[in-house]
Structure formats: C-alpha cells, structure tokens
C-alpha positions in Angstrom: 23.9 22.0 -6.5 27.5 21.6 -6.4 29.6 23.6 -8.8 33.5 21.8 -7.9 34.0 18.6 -8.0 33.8 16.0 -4.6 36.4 15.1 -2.9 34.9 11.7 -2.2 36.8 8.7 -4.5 34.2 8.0 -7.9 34.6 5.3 -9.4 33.9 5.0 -13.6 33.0 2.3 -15.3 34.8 1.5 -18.6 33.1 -0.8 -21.3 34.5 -1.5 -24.5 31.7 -2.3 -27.4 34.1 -3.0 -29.9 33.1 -2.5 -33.5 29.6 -1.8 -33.4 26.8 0.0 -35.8 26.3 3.5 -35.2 22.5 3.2 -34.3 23.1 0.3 -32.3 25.4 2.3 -29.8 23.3 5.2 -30.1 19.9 3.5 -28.7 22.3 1.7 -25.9 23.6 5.4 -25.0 19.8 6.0 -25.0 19.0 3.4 -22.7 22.1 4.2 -20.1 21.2 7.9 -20.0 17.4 6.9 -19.1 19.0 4.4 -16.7 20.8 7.4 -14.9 18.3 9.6 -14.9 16.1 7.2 -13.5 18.2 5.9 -10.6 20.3 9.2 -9.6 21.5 7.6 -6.1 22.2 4.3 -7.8 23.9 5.0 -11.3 27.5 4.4 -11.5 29.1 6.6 -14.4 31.0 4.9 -17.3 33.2 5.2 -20.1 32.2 3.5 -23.3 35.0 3.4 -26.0 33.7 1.9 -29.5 34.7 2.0 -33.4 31.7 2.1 -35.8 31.7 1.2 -39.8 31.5 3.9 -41.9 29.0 6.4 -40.4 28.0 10.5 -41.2 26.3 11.7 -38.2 24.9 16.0 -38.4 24.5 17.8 -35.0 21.8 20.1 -34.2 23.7 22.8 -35.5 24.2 20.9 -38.9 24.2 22.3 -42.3 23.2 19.9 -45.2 25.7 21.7 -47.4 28.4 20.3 -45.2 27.3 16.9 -46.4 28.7 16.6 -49.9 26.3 13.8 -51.3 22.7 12.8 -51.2 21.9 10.6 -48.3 20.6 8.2 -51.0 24.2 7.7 -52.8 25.9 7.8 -49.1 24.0 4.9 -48.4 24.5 2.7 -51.7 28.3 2.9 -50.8 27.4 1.4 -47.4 27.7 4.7 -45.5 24.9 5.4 -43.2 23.7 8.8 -42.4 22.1 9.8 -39.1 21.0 13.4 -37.6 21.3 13.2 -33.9 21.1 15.3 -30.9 24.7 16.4 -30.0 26.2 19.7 -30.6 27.9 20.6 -33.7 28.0 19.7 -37.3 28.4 17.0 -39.4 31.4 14.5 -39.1 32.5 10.9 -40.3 33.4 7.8 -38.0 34.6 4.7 -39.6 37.2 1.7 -38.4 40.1 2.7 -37.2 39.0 5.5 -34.9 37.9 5.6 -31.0 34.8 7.2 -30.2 34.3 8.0 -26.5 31.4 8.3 -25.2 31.1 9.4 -21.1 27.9 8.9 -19.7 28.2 11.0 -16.5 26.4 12.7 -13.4 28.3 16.0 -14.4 27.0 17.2 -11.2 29.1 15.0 -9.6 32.5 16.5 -11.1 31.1 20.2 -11.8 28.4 22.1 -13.4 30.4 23.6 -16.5 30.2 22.7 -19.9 32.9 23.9 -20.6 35.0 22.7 -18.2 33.6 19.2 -19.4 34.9 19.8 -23.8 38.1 21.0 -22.1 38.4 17.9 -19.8 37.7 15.6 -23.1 40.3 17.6 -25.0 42.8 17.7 -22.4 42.9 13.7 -22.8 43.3 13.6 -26.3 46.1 16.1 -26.2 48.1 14.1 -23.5 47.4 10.8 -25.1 49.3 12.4 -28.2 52.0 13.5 -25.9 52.9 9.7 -25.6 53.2 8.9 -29.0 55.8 12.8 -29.4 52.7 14.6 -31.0 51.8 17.8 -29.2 47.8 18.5 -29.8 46.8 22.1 -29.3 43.3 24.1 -28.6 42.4 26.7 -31.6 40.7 29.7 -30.1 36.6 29.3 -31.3 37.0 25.9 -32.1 36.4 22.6 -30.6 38.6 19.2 -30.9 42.1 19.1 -30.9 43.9 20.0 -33.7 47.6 19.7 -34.7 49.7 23.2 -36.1 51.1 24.1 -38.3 49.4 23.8 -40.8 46.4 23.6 -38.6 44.5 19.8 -38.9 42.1 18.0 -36.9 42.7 14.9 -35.1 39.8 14.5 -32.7 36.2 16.2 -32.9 33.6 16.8 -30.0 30.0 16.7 -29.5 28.2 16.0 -26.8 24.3 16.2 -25.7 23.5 17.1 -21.6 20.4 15.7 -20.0 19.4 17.6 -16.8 23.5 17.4 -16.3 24.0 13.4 -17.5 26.5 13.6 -20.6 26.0 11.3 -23.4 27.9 11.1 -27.0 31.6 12.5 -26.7 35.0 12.6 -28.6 35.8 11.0 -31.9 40.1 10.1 -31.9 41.6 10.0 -34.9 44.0 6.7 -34.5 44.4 4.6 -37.4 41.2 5.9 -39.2 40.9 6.1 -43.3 40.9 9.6 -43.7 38.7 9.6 -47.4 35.6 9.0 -45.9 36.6 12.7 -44.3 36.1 14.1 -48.5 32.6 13.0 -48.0 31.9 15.9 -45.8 33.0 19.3 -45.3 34.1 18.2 -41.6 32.0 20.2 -38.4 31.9 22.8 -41.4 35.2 24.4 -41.6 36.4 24.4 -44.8 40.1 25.9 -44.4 41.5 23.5 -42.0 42.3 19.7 -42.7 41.7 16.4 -41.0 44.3 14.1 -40.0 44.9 11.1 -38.0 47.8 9.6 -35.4 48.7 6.7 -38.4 49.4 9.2 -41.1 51.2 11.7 -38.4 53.1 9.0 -37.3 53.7 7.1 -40.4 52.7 3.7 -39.3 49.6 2.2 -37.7 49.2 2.6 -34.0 48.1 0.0 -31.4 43.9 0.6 -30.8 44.5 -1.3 -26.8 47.7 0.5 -26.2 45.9 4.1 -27.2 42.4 2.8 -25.5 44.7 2.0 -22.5 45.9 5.6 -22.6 42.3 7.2 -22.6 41.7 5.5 -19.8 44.7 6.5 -18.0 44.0 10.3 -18.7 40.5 10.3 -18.1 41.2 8.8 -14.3 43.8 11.6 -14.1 41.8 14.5 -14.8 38.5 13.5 -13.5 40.0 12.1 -10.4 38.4 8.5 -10.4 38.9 4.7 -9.8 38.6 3.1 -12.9 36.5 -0.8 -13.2 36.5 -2.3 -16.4 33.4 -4.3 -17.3 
C-alpha cells in the first residue's frame, strides 16, 4: 500500500450543496463513502463545501457536559442535535460558516492521518493569509486557532473508512458566534471561538473564501480541480 502520494495528475471533484440540513448531507456523505468503497478503480474523489442551519453535532469522543442544554430545549429553539461518527467533541454549525467535507481514497495521497488534519489545517491557515489574518497550530490541539489571546476559527473532525475520509473542517467565515454559548466548544473551556467577520470587522464574501479553499486544497494535495 502506498505511503507518499502519486505522482500521477488526480483530479477532485468539487460540489457545492449550498445551505442544506445537517442529516440531509450527512446520509449523502453516507451514500458517497459506500459509493467509493464499492467502486475503488472507478471513484473519483471530491470536495463538498456546504452551510447547514443551526446544528450541534457530538463526536465519538463527546462528553454530554459539553452540551450546555437538554437536547429537548435545543430543539424547541430550532437547533437540531446529532451524535455522529467523527472524531472529537461536540461543536455548532450554523449559516454563515463553510463546512468541508473531502471524501477521499487517502491511499491515493498517503496513509497518515495526520498528515491528512494537517493538510486541512494548512488550508484554512493560508486562506486567512489572504484576508492579513495569520492562523496558527496549538500544540495538542486540532483546528486552527488565532493568538493572542488564543481563539478558534475552524474545527476538525473527520471519520476514515478502510482509508476513504468523510466529514472534515468547519471555517468560521461570517458565522453567528452565540450559537457557540450553547456548547462548551470540542470541550475546551479556556480558549474562545471566533470568526473571519468579527476578526475582520465586516462580513466576508462566502464565493470569494469558497474560491480560496479550493485554490489551497489543489495546492497542497496536488490535484486538478472539476467543479460539478
């Protein structure tokens, strides 16, 4: 099994579902993965980019202290609550912020997780570039975070299948951060969350910062991009 990635040109696939329900994207991630597992000679990796409405999702490794409210009062304010199968723990989505979510032959780039979270955070931090932000790694800690003080700005989690990557990263862009005060966020409860809008001071353009994902990811995992 091949531990660097190929030489050969790989070409990604990059769909944009647009505002769409959490459990909606998560059973069409479902149905992609099987799809690649399925047809291993055949599958052609993608890129799905996606907002969701207000949405608390707990990893495996999720505490239900983290979440601050019964599910049952999340859910009268229109929040829906799912446990799932990525790594980590519990976190918001809601309008306003791009979720990423690769679903990719890792094999085909290179057996290492955590070549992979560093990869995904490596995007993030030069998409902030761009905009004059500089995103840093913490030691310990997954996302990207901004210093000092030290503050979130995108969150990772993702779920391998016999090396085919589903869920992903979660970019703070122009997101509402209060729906962040429902949770105590991947369960660290000393560092804040934050997003490019309130950085920045004014909202940001979703295409123009979608258009830079895509850029980045190309760069660093070396592949021809097709939008469908």
């Amino acid at each position: 099994m091949a531990s660097t990635p190929s030489s050969a040109t790989k070409v990604l696939y990059v769909e944009d579902w647009g505002l769409i329900p959490y459990k909606e994207a998560w059973d069409r991630q479902k149905a992609l993965v099987a799809t690649a597992l399925a047809n291993p000679s055949t599958w052609q990796d993608r890129l799905i980019l996606c907002e969701h409405p207000p949405v608390i999702t707990l990893g495996r490794n999720a505490h239900t202290e983290n979440l601050l409210y019964p599910e049952t009062y999340l859910r009268k304010q229109g929040i829906e609550v799912y446990a799932i199968e990525r790594g980590g723990d519990v976190t918001y989505h809601g309008p306003g912020q791009i979720v990423g979510y690769p679903i990719l032959w890792l094999e085909r780039f290179r057996c290492d997780i955590g070549w992979y979270m560093r990869s995904l955070e490596e995007i993030i931090i030069r998409t902030l570039s761009r905009h004059g932000i500089q995103g840093e790694r913490i030691p310990g800690l997954t996302g990207v975070w901004l210093t000092p003080p030290p503050r979130k700005i995108a969150a990772l989690g993702v779920k391998l299948t016999r090396w085919v990557t589903m869920h992903g990263f979660a970019f703070n862009v122009n997101t509402a951060l209060d729906g962040f005060s429902l949770i105590i966020p991947c369960g660290i409860r000393d560092k804040a969350v934050t997003s490019l809008h309130k950085e920045l001071g004014h909202l940001v353009s979703m295409d123009e910062v979608k258009g830079d994902i895509i850029r980045y990811f190309s760069e660093i995992f070396h592949v021809e991009i097709e939008k469908i």
